[in-house]
N, C-alpha and C positions, 0 to 999 in steps of 0.2 A: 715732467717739466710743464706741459700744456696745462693737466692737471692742476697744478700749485696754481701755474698763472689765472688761470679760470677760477679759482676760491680765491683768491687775491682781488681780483676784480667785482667776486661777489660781494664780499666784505666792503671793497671802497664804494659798493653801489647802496650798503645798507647806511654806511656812514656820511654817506653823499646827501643821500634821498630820504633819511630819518627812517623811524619805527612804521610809517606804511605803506613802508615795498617788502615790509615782514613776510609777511604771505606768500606776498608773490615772490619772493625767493623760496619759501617753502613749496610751491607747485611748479615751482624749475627744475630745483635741487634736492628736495627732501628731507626728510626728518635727518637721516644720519648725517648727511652735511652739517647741518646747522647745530647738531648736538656738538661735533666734534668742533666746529669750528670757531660756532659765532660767541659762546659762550663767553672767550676771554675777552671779547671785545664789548663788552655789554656797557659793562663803564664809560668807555669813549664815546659811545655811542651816544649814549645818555650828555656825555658832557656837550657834546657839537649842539646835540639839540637843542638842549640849554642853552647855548651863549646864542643861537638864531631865536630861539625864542623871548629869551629874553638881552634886547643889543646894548652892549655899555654897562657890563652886571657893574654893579657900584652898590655903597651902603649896603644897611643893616638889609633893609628888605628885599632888596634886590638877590642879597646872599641867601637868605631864607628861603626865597621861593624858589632859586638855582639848585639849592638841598634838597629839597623835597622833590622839586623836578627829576632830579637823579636818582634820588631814595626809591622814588615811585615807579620811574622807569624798569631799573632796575629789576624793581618786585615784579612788575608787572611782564616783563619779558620773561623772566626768569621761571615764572606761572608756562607761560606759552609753551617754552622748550619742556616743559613737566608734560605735555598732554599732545606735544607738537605729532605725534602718530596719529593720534585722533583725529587732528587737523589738516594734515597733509590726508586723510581718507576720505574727509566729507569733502575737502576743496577738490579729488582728483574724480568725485560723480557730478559737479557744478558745470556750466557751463562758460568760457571766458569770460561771457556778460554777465553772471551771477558774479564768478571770483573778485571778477573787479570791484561788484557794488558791497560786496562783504567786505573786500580790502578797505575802501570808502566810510565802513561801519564802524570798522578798524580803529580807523584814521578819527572820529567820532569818540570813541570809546577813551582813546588816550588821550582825549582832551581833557575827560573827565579824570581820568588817574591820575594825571596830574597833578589837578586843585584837591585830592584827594589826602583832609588833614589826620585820616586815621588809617593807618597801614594796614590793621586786620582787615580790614574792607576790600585791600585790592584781590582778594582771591578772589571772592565776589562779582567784582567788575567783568574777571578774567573768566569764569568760570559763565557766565551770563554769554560772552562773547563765545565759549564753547558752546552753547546749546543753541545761540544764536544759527552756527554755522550750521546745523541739521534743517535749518528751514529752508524751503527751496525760493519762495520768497519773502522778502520781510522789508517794511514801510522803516524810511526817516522816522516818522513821526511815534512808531512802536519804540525805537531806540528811546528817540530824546523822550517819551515819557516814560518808560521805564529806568532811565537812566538817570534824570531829572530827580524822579521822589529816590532812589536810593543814594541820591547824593545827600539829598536831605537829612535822610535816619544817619541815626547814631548806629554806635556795637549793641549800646543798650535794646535799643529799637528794633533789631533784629533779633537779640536774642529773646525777650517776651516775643514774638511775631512766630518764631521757632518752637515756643512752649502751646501755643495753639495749633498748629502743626502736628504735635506727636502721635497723635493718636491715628491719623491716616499714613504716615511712614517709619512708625518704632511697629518692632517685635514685642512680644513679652517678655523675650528675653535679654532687650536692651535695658538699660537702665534710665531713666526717664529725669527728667530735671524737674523742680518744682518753681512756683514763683519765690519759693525763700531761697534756693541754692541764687536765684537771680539776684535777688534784694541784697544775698549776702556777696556775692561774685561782684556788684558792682556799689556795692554800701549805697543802697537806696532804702529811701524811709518807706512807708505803706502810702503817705501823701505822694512822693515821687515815683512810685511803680502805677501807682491809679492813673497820672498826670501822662506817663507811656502809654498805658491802655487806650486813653483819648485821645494820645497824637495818633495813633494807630488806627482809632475809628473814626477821627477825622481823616485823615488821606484814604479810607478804601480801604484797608487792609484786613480790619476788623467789621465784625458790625454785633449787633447786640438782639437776646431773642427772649420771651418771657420765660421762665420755666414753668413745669408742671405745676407751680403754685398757682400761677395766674386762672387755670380753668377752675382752682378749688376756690378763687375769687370773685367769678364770673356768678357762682352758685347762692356764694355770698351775698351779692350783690342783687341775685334775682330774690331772694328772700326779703332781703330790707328792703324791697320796692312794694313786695306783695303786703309786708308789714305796715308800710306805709298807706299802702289802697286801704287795709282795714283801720288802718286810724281814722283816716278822712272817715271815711263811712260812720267810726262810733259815733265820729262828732256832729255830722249827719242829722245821727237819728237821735240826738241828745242823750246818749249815753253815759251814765254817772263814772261809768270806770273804763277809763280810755285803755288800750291796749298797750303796753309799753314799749317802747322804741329803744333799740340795740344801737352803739356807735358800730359805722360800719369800717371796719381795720383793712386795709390791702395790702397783701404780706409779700406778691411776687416783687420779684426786684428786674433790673437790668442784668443780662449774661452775656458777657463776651464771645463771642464764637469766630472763627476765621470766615471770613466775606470768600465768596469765590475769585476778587480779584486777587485777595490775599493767596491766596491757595496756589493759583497762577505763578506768581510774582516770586513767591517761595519755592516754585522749580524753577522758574528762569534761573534765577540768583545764587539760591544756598543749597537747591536739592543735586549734587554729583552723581553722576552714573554710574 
């Protein structure tokens, strides 16, 4: 009887106190409570918080954002209790004052799940907040800018960001994606997959290197200059048959490669343990 009352209480304290006393019911109670318990309450959960977060739900948008509030909660818990052993094992080597500031990160984190208008995303979020908790300590300021640019990308954005990736975490025995399984996965043209590359090497993620052409340009390029000193010279010395001059071609191009913030940002986020 004690028993029932004390999970009875837990439950009214997650429904009380919203999605960031998560945690800290998980370094109360533990993983097996909250698997058996909290799961069929997720919905309610979700809706409380909703009508506090947003007061007097009325009209179209007000409905809309109350949906996705829930949608996303939802997802987003439902993530946690998936890996909640993981979690209840780093939060029980932290200290009080660590647990608290991760719960606080928490608290953070589902703000963003929230306003979050693509669902395959919230693993992401969730999965971030897992590798989050292995640090012993971790800055505000790490969160909201990591947190900040992946609100930004799209599914598209991460999945080109993931094709530059492969080759420091596939085997040869995985099977590998190309940019056309991309182009055709999300019916993107060759103008709209280039247009990703550059949102990606504008935010840091990306950056760009010459290849092997460039040094066979280099060479190029020392020739038609030396070409150039003998012309001057024939002309110089009034010479009837000038030397002829070559157009000089530069063939290396721009190559995308993953930036080390890129690299980083792709374990926080997409790389699972």
């Amino acid at each position: 009887m004690m028993v029932k009352r004390k999970k009875q209480e837990v439950i009214k304290s997650l429904s009380e106190l919203g999605q960031t006393t998560f945690l800290e019911v998980v370094a109360d109670y533990g993983s097996e409570f909250l698997k058996e318990e909290v799961s069929s309450f997720i919905g309610a959960i979700a809706i409380d918080t909703g009508a506090s977060l947003i007061p007097g739900v009325s009209g179209a948008w007000q409905s809309h954002k109350r949906r996705r509030l829930e949608r996303n909660m939802n997802l987003a818990i439902g993530e946690v209790i998936n890996r909640i052993e993981q979690i209840e094992e780093r939060l029980q080597m932290r200290t009080s004052e660590q647990q608290h500031k991760i719960n606080e990160l928490f608290g953070f984190i589902l703000d963003y799940v929230s306003d979050e208008p693509q669902t395959d995303k919230i693993k992401y979020f969730i999965n971030g907040f897992i590798n989050l908790t292995e640090h012993e300590s971790i800055t505000e300021d790490f969160v909201l800018t990591y947190y900040d640019l992946m609100s930004e990308l799209r599914m598209v954005d991460l999945a080109v960001l993931r094709l530059y990736c492969q080759g420091y975490y596939y085997d040869d025995e995985t099977p590998r994606e190309t940019f056309m399984d991309v182009m055709e996965g999300f019916g993107l043209t060759r103008t709209q997959y280039k247009s990703v590359q550059e949102n990606l090497l504008r935010v840091g993620l990306l950056t760009t290197e010459k290849d092997k052409q460039s040094l066979k340009d280099l060479d190029t390029l020392f020739e038609s200059i030396e070409m150039i000193h003998k012309y001057l010279k024939a002309i110089e010395k009034g010479k009837g048959r000038l030397p002829r001059l070559k157009e000089v071609k530069m063939k290396s191009k721009d190559r995308y490669r993953i930036s080390p913030f890129g690299r980083s940002f792709y374990d926080f986020f997409l790389e699972e343990e």
